[in-house]
MMTF fields as JSON, N, C-alpha, C and O atoms, coordinates in Angstrom:
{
  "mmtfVersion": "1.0.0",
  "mmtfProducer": "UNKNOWN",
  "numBonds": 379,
  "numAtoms": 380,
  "numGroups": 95,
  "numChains": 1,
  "numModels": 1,
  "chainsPerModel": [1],
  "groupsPerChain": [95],
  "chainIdList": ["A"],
  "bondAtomList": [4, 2, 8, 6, 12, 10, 16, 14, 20, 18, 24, 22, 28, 26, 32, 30, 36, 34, 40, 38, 44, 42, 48, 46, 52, 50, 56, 54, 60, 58, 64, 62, 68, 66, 72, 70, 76, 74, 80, 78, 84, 82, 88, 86, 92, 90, 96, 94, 100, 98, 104, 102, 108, 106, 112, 110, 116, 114, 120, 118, 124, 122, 128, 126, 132, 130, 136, 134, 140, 138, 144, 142, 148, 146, 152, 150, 156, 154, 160, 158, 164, 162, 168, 166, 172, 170, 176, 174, 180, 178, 184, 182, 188, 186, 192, 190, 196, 194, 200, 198, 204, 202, 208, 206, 212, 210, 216, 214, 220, 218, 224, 222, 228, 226, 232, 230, 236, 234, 240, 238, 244, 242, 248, 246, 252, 250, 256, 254, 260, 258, 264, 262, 268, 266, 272, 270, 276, 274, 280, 278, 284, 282, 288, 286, 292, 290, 296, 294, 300, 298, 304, 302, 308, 306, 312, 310, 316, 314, 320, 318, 324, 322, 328, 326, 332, 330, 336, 334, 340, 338, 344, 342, 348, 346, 352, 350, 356, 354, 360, 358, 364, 362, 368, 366, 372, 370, 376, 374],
  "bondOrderList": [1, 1, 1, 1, 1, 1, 1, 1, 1, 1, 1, 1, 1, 1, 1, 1, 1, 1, 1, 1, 1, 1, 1, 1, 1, 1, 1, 1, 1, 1, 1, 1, 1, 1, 1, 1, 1, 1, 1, 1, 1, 1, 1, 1, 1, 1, 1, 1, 1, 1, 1, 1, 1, 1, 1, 1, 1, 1, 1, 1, 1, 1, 1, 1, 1, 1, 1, 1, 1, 1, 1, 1, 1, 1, 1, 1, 1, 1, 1, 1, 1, 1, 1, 1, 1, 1, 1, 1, 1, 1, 1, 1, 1, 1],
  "groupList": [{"groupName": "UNK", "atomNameList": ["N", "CA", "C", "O"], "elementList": ["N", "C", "C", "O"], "formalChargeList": [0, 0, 0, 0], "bondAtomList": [1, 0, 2, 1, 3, 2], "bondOrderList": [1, 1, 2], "singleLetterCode": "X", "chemCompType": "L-PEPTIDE LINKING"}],
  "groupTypeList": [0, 0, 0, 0, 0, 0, 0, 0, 0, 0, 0, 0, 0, 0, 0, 0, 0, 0, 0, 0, 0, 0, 0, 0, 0, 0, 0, 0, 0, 0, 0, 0, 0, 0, 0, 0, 0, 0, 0, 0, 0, 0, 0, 0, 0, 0, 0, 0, 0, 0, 0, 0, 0, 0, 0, 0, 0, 0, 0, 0, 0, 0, 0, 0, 0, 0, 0, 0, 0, 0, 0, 0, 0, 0, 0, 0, 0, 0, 0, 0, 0, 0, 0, 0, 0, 0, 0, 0, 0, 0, 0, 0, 0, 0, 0],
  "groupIdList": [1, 2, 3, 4, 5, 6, 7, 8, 9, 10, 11, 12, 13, 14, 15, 16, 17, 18, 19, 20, 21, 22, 23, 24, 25, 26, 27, 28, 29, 30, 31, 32, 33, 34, 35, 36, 37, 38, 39, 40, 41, 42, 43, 44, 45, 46, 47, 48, 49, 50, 51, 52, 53, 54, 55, 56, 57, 58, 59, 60, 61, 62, 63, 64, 65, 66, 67, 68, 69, 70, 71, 72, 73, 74, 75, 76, 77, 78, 79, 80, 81, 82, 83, 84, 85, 86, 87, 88, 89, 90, 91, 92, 93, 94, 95],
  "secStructList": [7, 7, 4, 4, 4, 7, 7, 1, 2, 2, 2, 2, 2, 2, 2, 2, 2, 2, 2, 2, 2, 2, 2, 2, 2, 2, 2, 2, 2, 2, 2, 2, 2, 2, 2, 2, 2, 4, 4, 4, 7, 7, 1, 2, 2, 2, 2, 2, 7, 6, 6, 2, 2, 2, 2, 2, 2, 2, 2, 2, 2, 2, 2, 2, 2, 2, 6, 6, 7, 7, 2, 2, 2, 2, 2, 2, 2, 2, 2, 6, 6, 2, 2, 2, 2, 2, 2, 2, 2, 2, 2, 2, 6, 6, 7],
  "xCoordList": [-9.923, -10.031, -9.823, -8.726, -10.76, -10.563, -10.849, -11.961, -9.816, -9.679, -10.908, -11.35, -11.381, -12.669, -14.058, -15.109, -13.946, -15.313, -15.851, -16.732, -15.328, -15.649, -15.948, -15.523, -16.863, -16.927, -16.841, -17.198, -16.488, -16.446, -15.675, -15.554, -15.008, -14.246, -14.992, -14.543, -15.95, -17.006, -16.945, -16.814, -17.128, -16.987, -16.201, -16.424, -15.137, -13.552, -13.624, -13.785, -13.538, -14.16, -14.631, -14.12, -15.855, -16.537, -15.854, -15.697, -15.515, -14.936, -13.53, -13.339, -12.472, -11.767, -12.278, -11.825, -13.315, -13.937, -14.167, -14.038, -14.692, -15.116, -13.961, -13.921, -13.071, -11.265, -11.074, -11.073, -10.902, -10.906, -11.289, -10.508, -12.349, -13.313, -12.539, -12.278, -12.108, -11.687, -10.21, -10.018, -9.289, -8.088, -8.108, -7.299, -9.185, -9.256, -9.434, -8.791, -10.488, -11.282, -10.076, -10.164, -8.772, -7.683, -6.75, -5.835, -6.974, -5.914, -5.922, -4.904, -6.949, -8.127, -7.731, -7.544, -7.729, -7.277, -5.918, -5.59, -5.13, -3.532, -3.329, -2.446, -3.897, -3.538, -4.146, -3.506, -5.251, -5.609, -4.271, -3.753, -3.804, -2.483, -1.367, -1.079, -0.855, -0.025, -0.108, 0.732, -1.301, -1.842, -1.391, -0.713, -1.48, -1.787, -0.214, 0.264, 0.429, 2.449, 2.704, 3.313, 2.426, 2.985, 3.242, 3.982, 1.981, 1.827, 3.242, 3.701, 4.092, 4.89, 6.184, 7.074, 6.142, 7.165, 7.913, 7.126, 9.242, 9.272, 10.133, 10.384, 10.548, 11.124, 11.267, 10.995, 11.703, 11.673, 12.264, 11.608, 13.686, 14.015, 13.455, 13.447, 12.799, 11.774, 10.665, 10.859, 10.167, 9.261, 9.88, 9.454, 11.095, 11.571, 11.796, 11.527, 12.291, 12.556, 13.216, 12.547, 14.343, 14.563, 14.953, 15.447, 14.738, 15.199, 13.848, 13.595, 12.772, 11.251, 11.122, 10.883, 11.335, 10.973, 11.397, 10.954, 12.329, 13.166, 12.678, 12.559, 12.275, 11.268, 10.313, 10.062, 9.444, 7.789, 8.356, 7.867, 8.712, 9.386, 9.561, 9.17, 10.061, 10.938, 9.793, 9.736, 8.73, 7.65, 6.737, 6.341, 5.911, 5.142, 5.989, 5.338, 7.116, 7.819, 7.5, 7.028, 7.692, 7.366, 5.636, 5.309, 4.855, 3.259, 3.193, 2.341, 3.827, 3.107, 3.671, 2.893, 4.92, 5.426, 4.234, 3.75, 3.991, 2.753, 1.827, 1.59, 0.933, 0.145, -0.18, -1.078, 1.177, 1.346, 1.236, 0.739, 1.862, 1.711, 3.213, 4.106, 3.339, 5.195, 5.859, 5.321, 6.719, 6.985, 7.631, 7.849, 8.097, 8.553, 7.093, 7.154, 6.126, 4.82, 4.317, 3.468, 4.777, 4.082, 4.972, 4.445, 6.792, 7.206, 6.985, 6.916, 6.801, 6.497, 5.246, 5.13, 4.491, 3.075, 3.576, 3.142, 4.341, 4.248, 5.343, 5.389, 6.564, 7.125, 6.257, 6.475, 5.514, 5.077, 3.718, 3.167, 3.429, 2.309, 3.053, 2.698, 4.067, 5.047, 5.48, 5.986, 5.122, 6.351, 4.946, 5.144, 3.981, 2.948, 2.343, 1.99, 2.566, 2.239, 3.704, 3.454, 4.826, 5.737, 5.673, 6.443, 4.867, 4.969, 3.782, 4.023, 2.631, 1.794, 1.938, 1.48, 3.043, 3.268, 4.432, 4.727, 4.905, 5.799, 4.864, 5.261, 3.7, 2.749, 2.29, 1.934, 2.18, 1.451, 1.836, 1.255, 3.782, 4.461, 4.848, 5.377, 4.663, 5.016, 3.776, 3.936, 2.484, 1.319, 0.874, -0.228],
  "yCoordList": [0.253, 1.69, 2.377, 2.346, 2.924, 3.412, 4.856, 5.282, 5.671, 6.884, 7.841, 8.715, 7.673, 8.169, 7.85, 8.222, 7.025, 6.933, 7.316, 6.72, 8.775, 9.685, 10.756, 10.793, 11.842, 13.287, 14.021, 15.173, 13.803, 15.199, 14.785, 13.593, 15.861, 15.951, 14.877, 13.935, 15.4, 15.046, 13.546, 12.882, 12.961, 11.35, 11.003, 10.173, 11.539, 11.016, 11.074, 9.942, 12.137, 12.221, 11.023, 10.344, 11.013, 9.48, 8.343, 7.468, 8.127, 6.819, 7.111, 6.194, 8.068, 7.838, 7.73, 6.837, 8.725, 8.125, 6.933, 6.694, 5.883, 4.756, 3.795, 3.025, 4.094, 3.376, 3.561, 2.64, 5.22, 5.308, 4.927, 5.032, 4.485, 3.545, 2.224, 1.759, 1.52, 0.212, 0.281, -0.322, 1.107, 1.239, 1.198, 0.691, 1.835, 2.255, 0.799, 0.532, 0.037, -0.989, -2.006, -2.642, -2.275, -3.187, -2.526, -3.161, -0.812, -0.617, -1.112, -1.454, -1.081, -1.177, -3.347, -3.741, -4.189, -5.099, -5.46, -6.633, -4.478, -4.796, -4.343, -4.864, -3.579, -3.194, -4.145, -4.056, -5.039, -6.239, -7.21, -7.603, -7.527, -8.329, -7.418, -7.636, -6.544, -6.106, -6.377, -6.747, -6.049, -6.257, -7.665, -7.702, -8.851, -9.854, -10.055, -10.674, -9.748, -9.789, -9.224, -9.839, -8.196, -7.54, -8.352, -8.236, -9.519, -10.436, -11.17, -11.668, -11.241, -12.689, -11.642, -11.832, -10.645, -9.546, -9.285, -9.007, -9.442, -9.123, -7.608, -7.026, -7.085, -5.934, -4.755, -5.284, -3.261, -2.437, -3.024, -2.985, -3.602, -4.581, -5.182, -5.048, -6.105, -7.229, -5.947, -5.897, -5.491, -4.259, -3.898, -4.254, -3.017, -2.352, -3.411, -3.105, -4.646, -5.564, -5.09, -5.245, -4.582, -3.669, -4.366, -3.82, -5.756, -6.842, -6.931, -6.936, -7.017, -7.566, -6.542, -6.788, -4.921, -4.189, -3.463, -2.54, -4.183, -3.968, -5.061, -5.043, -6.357, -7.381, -6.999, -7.12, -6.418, -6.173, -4.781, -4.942, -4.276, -2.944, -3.588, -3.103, -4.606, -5.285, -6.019, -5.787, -7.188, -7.27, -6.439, -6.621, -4.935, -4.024, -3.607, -3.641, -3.307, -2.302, -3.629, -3.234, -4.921, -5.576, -6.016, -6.413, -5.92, -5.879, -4.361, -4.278, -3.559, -2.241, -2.328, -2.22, -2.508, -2.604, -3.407, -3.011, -5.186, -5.599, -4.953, -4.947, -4.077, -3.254, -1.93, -1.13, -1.947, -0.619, 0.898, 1.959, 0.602, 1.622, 1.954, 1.11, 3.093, 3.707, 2.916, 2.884, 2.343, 1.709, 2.466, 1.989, 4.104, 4.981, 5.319, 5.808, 5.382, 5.871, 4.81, 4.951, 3.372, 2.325, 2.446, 2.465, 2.57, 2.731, 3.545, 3.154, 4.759, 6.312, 5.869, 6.193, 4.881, 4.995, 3.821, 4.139, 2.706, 2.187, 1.787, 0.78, 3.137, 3.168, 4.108, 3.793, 4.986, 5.525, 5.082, 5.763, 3.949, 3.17, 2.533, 2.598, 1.917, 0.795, 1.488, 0.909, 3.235, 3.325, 3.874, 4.317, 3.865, 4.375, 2.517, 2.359, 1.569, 0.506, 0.234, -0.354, 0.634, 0.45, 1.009, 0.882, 1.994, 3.367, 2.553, 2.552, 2.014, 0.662, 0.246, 0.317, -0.707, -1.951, -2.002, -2.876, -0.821, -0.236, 0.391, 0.753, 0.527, 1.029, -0.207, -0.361, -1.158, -2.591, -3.118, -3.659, -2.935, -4.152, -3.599, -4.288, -2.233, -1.076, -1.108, -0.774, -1.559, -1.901, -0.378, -0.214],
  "zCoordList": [-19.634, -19.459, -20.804, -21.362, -21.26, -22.5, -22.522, -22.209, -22.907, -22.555, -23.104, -22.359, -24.269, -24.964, -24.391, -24.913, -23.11, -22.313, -21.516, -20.896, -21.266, -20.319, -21.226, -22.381, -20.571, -21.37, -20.516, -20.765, -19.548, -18.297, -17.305, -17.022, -16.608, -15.728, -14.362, -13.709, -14.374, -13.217, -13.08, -12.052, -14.929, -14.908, -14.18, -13.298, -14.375, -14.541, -12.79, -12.332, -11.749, -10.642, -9.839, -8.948, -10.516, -9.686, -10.242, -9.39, -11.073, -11.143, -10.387, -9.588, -10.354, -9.187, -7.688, -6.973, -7.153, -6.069, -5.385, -4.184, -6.729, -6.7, -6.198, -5.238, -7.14, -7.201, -5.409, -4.593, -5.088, -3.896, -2.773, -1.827, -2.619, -1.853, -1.623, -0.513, -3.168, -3.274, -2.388, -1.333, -3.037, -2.213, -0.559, 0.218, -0.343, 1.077, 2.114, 3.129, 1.486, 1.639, 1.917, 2.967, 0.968, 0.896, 1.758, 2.282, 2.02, 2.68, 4.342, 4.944, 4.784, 5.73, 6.251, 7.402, 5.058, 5.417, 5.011, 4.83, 4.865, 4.988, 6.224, 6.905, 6.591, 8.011, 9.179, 10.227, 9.216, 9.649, 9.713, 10.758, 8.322, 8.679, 9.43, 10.607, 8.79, 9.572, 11.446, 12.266, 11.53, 13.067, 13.253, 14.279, 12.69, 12.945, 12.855, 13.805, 12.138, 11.958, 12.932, 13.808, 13.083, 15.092, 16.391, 17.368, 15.815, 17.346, 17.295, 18.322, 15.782, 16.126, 15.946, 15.117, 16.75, 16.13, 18.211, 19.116, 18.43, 20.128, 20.21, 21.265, 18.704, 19.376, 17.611, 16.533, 17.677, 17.032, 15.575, 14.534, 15.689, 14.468, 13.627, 12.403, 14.514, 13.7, 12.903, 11.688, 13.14, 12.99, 11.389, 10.29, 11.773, 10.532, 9.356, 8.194, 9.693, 8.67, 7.33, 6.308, 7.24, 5.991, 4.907, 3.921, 5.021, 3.755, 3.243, 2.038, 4.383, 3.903, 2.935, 1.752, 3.587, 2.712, 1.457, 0.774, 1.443, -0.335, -1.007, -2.232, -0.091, -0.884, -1.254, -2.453, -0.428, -1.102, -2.231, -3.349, -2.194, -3.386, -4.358, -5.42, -4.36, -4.994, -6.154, -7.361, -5.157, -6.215, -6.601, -7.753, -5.576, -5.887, -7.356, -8.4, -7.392, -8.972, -10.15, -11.216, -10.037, -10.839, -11.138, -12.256, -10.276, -10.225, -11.134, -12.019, -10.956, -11.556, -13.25, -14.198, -13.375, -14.722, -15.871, -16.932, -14.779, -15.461, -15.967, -17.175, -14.761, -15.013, -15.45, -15.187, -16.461, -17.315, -16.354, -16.733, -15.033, -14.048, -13.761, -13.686, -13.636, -13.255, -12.395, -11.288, -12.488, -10.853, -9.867, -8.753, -10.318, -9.078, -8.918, -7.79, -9.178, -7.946, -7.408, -6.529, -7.862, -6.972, -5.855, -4.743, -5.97, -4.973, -4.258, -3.093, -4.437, -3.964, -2.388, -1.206, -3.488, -2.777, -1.338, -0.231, -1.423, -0.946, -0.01, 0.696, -0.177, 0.648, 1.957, 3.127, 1.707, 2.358, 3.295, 4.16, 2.911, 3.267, 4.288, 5.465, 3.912, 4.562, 5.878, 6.84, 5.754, 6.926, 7.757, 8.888, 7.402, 8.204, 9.463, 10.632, 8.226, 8.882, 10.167, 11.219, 9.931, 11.22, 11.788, 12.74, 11.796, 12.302, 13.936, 15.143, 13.183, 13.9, 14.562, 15.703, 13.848, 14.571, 15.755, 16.57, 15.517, 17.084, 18.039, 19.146, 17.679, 19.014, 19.274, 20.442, 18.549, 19.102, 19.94, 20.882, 19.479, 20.453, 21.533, 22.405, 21.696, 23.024, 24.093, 25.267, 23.544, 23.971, 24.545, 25.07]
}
């Protein structure tokens, strides 16, 4: 990504669009697994898992540091992802 390879706002635009698409696309099959973790899940607990989810925090802040990305907005992003997927997987197991 080289910051001098855009000349317009507009660029800059579609290539987030594009990004957007991609995110959506992965978000789309995390939520496939999640579905598929629900089945081996029998009550609200198992669901919240609050160790799992200081685990995945835990490697998302180190994936972003790699990738020269903040790790309070990877958390930001993915605590809030995280609670939309329990948010899920308690309607799954409530049927």
């Amino acid at each position: 990504m080289e910051a001098d390879r855009y000349n317009s706002l507009e660029d800059v635009r579609y290539n987030i669009d594009l990004i957007d698409k991609v995110i959506i696309q992965l978000i789309s099959e995390r939520s496939f697994f999640v579905n598929e973790a629900a089945r081996f899940k029998n009550n609200e607990q198992e669901v919240e898992a609050p160790r799992r989810v200081e685990e995945v925090i835990g490697k998302i802040r180190h994936v972003a540091v790699s990738k020269k990305l903040n790790p309070d907005i990877a958390e930001k992003v993915y605590r809030a992802m995280i609670g939309a997927f329990i948010e899920q997987e308690k309607e799954t197991i409530h049927g």
